[in-house]
Phi, psi and omega in degrees: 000121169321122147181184201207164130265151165229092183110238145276350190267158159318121167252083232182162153311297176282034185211150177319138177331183199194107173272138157230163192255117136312080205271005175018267200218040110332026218216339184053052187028026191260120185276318154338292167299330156310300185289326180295273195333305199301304180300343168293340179266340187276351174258001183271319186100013155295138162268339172200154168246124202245141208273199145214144193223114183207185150204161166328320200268346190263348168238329151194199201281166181268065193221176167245012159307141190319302171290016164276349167235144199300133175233018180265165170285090158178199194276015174295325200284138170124315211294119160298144168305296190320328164290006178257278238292316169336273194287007180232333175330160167258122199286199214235329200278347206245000173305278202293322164321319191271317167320301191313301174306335183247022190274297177345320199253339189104012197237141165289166196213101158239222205184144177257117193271143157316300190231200184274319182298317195294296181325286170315266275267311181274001161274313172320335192261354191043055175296149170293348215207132180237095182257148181261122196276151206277029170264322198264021202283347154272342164281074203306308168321310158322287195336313212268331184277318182295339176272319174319329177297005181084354193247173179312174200204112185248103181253101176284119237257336191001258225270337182343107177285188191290281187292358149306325178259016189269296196275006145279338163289320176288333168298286226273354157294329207273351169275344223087016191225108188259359185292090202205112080038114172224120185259152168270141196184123175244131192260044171270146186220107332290187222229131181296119167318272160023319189232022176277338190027075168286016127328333182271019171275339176294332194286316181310316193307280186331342168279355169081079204207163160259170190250162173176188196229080174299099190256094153310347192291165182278328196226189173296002203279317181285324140356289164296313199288317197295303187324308163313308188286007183131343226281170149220034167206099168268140200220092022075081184316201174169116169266124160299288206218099183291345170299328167308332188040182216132166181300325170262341186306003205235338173225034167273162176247150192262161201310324163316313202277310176303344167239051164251292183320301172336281199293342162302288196320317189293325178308279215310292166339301178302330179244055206240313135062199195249169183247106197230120182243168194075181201308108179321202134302321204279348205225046176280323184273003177285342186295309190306004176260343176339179072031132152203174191281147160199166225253107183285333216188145173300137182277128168269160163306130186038036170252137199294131190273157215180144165327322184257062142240334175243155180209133096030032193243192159287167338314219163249351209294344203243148176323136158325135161318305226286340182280027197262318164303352204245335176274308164314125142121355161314187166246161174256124185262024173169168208295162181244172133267152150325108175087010204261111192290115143327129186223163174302321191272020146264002188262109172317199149270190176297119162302127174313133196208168190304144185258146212230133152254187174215145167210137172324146188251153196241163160327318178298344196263033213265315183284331194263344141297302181324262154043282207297335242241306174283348140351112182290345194250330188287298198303325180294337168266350149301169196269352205208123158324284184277170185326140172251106168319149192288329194269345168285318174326298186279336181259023120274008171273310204303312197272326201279311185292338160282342216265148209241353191229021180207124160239136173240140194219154170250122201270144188208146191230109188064015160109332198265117178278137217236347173139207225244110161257148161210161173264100198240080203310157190201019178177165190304311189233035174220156195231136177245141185248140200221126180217160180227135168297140184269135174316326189268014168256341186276125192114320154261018159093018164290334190302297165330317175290343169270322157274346159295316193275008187271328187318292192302265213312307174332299191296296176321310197284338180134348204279128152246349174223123174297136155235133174226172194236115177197144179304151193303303213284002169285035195324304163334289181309261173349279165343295167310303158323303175307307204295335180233047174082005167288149179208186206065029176306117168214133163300100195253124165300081161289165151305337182277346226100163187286132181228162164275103197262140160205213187183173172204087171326117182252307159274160167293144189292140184057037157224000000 
């Protein structure tokens, strides 16, 4: 795991974020003023305040030809650099007074140096920390002097393309200095939340580097976020009073704001927290409300359990749902009461039922399904009414027995066929299942037997949950269904008419 110290604190995946209050030209050339800050930033929830150490002339020339002068839109514009970088330097006599001062307050103190004379100049002071500012993170030669000093290396990525920033991080491998920082930093002042694409910290990870966020934005939300994505080093201008102005007062955060952000980010850490399931503390005593099975209406003794006899509801007190497909279609191995949370030693056996085979149905069976299909009790419970022509009859049959996503079977009792199963797969591990009772079969309790007996080939096929369709007005049909465990009965308005959607976990849940 990437990390370092700076100073006594930590810098790391595993250790609290690490703020620095940025005082650049905060300072209105007041020393004075320098010094409020630093104390205004350690009662703020800053860990170091951190400085820029130049002078004009070490960063560039003294002239007013047009590319010597700002053209960006904000107050910068119109302004010669030199005349900026004048007036927002920190002079160098006043470096060690503010280390001291922020020694003082608890907070570390380093600096982003310019040139080489800066670089020596902030080894003399034994800054704890060397950051490289994203204008300069191609001046590999800089990059190279500040890593040779041996202390951590805080690199801000702005304008960077990636591989500007592969090589800088490989200079300060290639001085000995693996302590190394890569901040995400757009070097707009201030800066469009809109255009931070902190997603690209994810891409950073991949350099073996800790992360963090040089945030130009006005208020905490890129913030909050990079840290969700990783970051553990925010970076922050940082102002006493913007009424004071400067080159920087107009997108710095004042101590309020600045220890706003602090206490967001520590929420976000906090509930960002470790990786953990099941109940917290807080939410022990909320468990007893889960869901669990309990007994809706009183039960007789060896009477078949039914959707509407068992129910899904809060508390917990009663067996998990998932047991609920393994409870249906049971017997009650004693009277139940209303409101009673269901345990195994109220569940009977399976209730008994006619014994039914299934065997694939052939070409041969064309005539006596045509039969069943025209059937006046089938077709009224059917999705489709009328009469079915014989030559449509076979060349559907013809496609259901070809077909890779439909099995059809014929059920027989004593050797004798009784009706019809059929299957239709409609999902990777669900089927929806549909059957007809042969009219001179009705009345003994096949329907239920039949769907029991559809359960075995389903499983064979890959099926974990059976679906079914059935008219409101099929009581008959229902009844059956209910009787070997279906549940979820819910009423759907079709073009066909109104149906009963329901269903049966036929595999175990989590096998």
């Amino acid at each position: 795991m990437p990390g370092f110290s700076i100073g006594q604190k930590r810098v790391a995946d595993d250790a609290p974020v690490y703020f620095v209050a940025e005082l650049s030209a905060n300072h209105g050339q007041s020393l004075d003023k320098a010094l409020e800050t630093v104390a205004a930033a350690a009662k703020a929830g800053a860990d170091a305040i951190k400085l820029q150490t130049y002078t004009p002339d070490t960063l560039t020339l003294k002239s007013e030809a047009p590319p010597f002068v700002v053209k960006t839109k904000n107050a910068w514009a119109g302004r010669t650099l030199h005349d900026l970088y004048a007036e927002a330097m920190t002079p160098w006599e006043w470096h060690r007074n503010i280390m001291q001062a922020a020694g003082e307050v608890g907070l570390a103190c380093f600096s982003t140096p310019f040139d080489a004379t800066a670089v020596r100049f902030l080894a003399e002071l034994e800054v704890p920390a060397y950051k490289v500012a994203s204008f300069e993170v191609t001046d590999l030669p800089l990059v190279e002097a500040m890593a040779r000093q041996g202390r951590p290396m805080i690199i801000s990525s702005g304008m960077a393309s990636l591989a500007e920033v592969e090589a800088a991080v490989r200079i300060c491998h290639e001085a000995g200095n693996r302590d190394v920082a890569v901040l995400r930093c757009v070097s707009a002042y201030p800066a469009d939340p809109r255009s931070m694409d902190l997603r690209s910290l994810e891409v950073l990870r991949g350099l073996g580097v800790v992360l963090g966020l040089s945030d130009h934005t006005r208020d905490n939300v890129a913030a909050i976020t990079a840290v969700a994505l990783g970051a553990r080093f925010i970076e922050k201008h940082f102002i006493v009073d913007r009424s004071w102005g400067g080159p920087d007062a107009f997108f710095s955060l004042e101590p309020s704001e600045f220890r706003s952000l602090v206490d967001d980010v520590r929420t976000c850490e906090a509930a960002l927290g470790h990786p953990r399931f099941g109940p917290s503390v807080e939410e022990q005593n909320s468990v007893a409300f889960r869901r669990s099975l309990f007994v809706a209406r009183e039960v007789a003794p060896g009477q078949v359990l039914t959707c509407d006899d068992i129910r899904s509801v809060r508390p917990s007190n009663g067996l998990a749902p998932h047991h609920l497909p393994a409870v249906l279609g049971r017997t009650a191995s004693r009277p139940l009461k209303a409101a009673e949370p269901v345990s195994w030693d109220m569940v009977g056996a399976v209730a008994p039922l006619p014994a039914v085979t299934l065997r694939p149905a052939t070409a041969a069976d064309s005539a006596v399904l045509l039969a069943w299909r025209n059937d006046a009790d089938t077709r009224a419970q059917s999705r489709r009414t009328g009469v079915v022509e014989r030559s449509e009859h076979e060349a559907w049959l013809d496609q259901t027995l070809s077909s890779q996503n439909r099995r059809l079977f014929i059920a027989e009792s004593g050797g004798v066929a009784v009706g019809q199963v059929r299957l239709d797969r409609n999902g990777p591990s669900t089927a929806e299942v549909s059957f007809t009772v042969a009219p001179e079969a009705r009345g003994r309790g096949l329907a239920a037997a039949l769907l029991k007996a559809a359960e075995g080939p389903a499983r064979e096929w890959g099926t974990r949950t059976l679906l079914a369709e059935i008219r409101t007005n099929n009581e008959r049909s229902i009844r059956a269904f209910k009787r070997v465990g279906y549940y979820g009965f819910v009423e759907r308005a079709r073009a066909e008419g109104s149906f009963i959607d329901c269903e049966r976990r036929i595999g175990g849940y989590g096998s």
